[in-house]
C-alpha positions as CSV (number, residue, x, y, z in Angstrom):
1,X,107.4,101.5,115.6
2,X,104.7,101.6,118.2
3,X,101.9,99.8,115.6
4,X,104.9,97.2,115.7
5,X,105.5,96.7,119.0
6,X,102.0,96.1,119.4
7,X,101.5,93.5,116.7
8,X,104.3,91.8,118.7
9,X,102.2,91.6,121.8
10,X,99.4,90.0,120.7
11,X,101.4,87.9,117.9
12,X,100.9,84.4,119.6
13,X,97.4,84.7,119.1
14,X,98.2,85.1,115.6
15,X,101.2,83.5,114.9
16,X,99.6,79.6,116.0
17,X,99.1,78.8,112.4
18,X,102.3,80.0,110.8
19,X,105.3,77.9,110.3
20,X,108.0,77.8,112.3
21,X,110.4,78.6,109.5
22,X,108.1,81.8,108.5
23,X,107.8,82.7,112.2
24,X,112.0,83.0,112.7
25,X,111.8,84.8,108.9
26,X,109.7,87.0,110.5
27,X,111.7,87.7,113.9
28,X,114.7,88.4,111.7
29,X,112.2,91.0,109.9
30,X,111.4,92.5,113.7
31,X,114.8,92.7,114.5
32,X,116.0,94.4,111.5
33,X,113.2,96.8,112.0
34,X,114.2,98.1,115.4
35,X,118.0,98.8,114.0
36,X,116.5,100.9,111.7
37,X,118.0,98.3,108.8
38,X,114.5,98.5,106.8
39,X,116.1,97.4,103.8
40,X,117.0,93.9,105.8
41,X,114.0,93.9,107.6
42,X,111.8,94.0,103.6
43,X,114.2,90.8,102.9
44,X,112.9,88.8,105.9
45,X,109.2,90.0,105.8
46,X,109.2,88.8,102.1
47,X,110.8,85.3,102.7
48,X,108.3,85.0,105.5
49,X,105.7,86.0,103.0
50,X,106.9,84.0,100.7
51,X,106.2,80.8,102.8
52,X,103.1,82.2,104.3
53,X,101.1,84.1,101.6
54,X,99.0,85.3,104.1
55,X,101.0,86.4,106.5
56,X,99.3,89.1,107.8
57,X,101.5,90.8,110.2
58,X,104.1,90.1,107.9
59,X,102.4,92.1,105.1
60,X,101.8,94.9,107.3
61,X,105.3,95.3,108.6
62,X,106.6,95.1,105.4
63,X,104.5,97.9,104.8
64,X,105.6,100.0,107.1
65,X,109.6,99.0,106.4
66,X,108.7,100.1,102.8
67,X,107.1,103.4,104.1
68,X,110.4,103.9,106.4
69,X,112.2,103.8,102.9
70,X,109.6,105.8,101.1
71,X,108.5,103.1,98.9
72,X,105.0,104.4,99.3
73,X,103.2,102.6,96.1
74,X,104.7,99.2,97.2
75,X,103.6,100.1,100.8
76,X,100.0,100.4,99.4
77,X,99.8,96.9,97.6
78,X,100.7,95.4,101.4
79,X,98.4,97.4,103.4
80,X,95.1,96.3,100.6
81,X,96.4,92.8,100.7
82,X,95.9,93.2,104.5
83,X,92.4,94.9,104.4
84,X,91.7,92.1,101.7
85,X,92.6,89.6,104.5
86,X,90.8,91.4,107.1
87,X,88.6,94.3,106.5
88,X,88.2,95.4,110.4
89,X,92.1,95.8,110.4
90,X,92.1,99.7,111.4
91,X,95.7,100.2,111.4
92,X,96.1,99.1,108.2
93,X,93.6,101.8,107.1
94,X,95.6,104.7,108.8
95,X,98.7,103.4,107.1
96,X,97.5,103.1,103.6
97,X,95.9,106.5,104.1
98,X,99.1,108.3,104.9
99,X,101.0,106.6,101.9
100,X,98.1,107.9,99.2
101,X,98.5,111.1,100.9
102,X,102.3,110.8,100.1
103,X,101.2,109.8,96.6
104,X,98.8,112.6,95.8
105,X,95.8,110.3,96.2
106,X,93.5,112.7,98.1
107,X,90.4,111.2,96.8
108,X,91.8,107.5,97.8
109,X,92.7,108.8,100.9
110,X,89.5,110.5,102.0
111,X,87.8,107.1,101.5
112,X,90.1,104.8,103.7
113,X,90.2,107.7,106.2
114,X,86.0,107.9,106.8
115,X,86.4,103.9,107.1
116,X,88.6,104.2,109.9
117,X,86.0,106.5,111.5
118,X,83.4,104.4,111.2
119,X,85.2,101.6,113.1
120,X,85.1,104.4,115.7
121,X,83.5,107.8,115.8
122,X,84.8,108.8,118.9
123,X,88.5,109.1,117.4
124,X,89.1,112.3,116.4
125,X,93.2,111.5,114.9
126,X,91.7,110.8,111.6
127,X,90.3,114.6,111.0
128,X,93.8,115.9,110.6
129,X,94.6,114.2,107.8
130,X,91.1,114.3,106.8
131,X,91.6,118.0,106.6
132,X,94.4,118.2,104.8
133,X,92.7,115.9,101.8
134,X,89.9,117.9,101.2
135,X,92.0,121.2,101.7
136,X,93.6,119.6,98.6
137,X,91.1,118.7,96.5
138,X,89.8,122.3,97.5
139,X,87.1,121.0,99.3
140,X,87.4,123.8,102.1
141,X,85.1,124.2,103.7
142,X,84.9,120.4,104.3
143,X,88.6,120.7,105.8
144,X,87.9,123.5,107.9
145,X,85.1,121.3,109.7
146,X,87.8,118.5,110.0
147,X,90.2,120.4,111.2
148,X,87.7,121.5,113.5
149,X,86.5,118.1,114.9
150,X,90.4,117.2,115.2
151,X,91.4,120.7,117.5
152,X,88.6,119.9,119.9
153,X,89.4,116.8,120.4
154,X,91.8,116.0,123.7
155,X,94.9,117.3,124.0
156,X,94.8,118.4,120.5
157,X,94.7,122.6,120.7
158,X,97.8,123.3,120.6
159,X,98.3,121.4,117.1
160,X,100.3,124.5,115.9
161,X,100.1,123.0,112.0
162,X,96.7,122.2,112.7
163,X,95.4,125.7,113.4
164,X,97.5,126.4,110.3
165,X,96.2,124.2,107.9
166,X,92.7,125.0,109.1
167,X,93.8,129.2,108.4
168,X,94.4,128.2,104.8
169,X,91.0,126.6,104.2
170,X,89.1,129.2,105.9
171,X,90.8,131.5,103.6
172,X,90.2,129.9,100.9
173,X,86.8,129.6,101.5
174,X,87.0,133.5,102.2
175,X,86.0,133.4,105.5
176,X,88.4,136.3,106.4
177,X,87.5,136.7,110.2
178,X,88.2,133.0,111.3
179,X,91.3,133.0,109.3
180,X,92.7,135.4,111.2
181,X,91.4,133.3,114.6
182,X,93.1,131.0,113.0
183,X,96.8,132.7,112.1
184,X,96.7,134.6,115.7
185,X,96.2,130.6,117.5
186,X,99.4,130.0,115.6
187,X,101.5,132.6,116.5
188,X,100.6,132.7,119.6
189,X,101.6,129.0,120.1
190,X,104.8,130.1,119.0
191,X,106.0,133.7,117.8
192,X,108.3,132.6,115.6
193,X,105.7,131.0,113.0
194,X,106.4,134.9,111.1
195,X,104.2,133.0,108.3
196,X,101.2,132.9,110.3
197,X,101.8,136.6,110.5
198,X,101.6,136.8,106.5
199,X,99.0,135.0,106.0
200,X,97.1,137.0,108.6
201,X,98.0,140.0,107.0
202,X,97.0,138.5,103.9
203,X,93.6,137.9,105.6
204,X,92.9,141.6,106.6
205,X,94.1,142.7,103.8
206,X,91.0,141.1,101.9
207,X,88.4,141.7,104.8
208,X,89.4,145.4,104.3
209,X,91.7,146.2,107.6
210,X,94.6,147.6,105.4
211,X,96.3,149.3,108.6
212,X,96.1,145.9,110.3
213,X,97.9,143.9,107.2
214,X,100.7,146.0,106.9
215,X,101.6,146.0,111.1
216,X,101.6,142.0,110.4
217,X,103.8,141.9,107.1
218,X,106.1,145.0,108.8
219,X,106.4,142.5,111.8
220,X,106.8,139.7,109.7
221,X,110.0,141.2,107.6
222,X,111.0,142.3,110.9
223,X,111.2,139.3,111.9
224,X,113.2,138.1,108.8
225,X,110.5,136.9,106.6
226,X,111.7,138.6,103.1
227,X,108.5,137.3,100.9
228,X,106.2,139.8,103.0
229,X,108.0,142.5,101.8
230,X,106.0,142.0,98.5
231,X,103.1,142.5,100.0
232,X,103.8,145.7,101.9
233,X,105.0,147.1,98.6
234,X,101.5,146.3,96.8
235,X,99.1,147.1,99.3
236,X,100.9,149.4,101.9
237,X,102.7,151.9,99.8
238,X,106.5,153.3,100.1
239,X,106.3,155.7,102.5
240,X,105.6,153.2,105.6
């Protein structure tokens, strides 16, 4: 709703060579949105659209009604038919990536999201999702160097999922030791993350520190998380 609100502020600027009957189409459409009645607020957006072609913040709003509804390919064919109007349109970009990621288009995804950083290099927001694309096209070590950018960036260390995502790709990658950097920032953001502590354990179990493996999965059953149990079993023995 924020990337709406906005649109709304500078909307006279845009709005001049709309008709009046698409512009009130379109406030209906706004309306709608804010109660949350996305299904309403499509109907207006598309009348508006359907007087106005090119309606551009039309299009987009309908895009983001449809994602509110999980209508992510339809989503998709709005947010293109905005870049097609106006290629410099970054939001558009952020909003089509996040529906291919919802669609399993990684490789899609990774595209639109390096030409939102090329509009501006200095915004690190994009590397999160960035990371999680290539961590799933099993590119990993390219997400653990987004995920990277995107925790030094301001205000962004205590991304608890974040540090987590980056733990899987460095493990992945088997680079054991800053995994486990990576599980211990997680649960020490918050203690009750008890997967953190598996996957850590899972980390020292592979770089060798058995001892260390079986205090996290022991902790981690402790703390109620059943699946670690396996793990003790295999690798720790039945007499801890």
């Amino acid at each position: 709703m924020r990337i709406l609100l906005a649109f709304l502020l500078i909307s006279p600027i845009f709005l001049q060579a709309q008709s009046q009957k698409a512009l009130d189409l379109y406030g209906e459409g706004v309306k709608n949105f804010y109660s949350e009645d996305y299904e309403q607020a499509i109907k207006f957006f598309s009348e508006s659209i359907q007087l106005e072609e090119d309606f551009q913040i039309a299009l987009f709003n309908r895009g983001q009604a449809l994602m509110q509804l999980k209508s992510y390919s339809k989503a998709i064919e709005d947010f293109n038919h905005v870049i097609g109007l106006d290629s410099n349109y970054v939001d558009a970009y952020k909003e089509l990536s996040t529906c291919l990621i919802k669609t399993n288009k990684f490789k899609e995804a990774i595209s639109q999201l390096h030409k939102m950083i090329a509009f501006n290099p200095n915004v690190v927001s994009p590397y999160k999702q960035l990371g999680l694309c290539y961590y799933y096209t099993r590119k990993y070590q390219l997400a653990e160097d987004a995920n990277t950018v995107y925790l030094n960036g301001n205000g962004n260390e205590n991304d608890l999922k974040a540090w987590f995502q980056k733990g899987l790709s460095n493990f992945y990658y088997a680079d054991y030791q800053t995994a486990i950097k990576d599980f211990t920032a997680v649960y020490e953001l918050n203690n009750q993350y008890t997967t953190a502590l598996e996957w850590r354990g899972r980390c020292y179990q592979k770089a060798n520190y058995i001892n260390k493996a079986c205090a996290d999965w022991e902790l981690a059953i402790e703390k109620g998380l059943k699946s670690s149990e396996d793990y003790l079993q295999k690798y720790c023995g039945p007499t801890r």
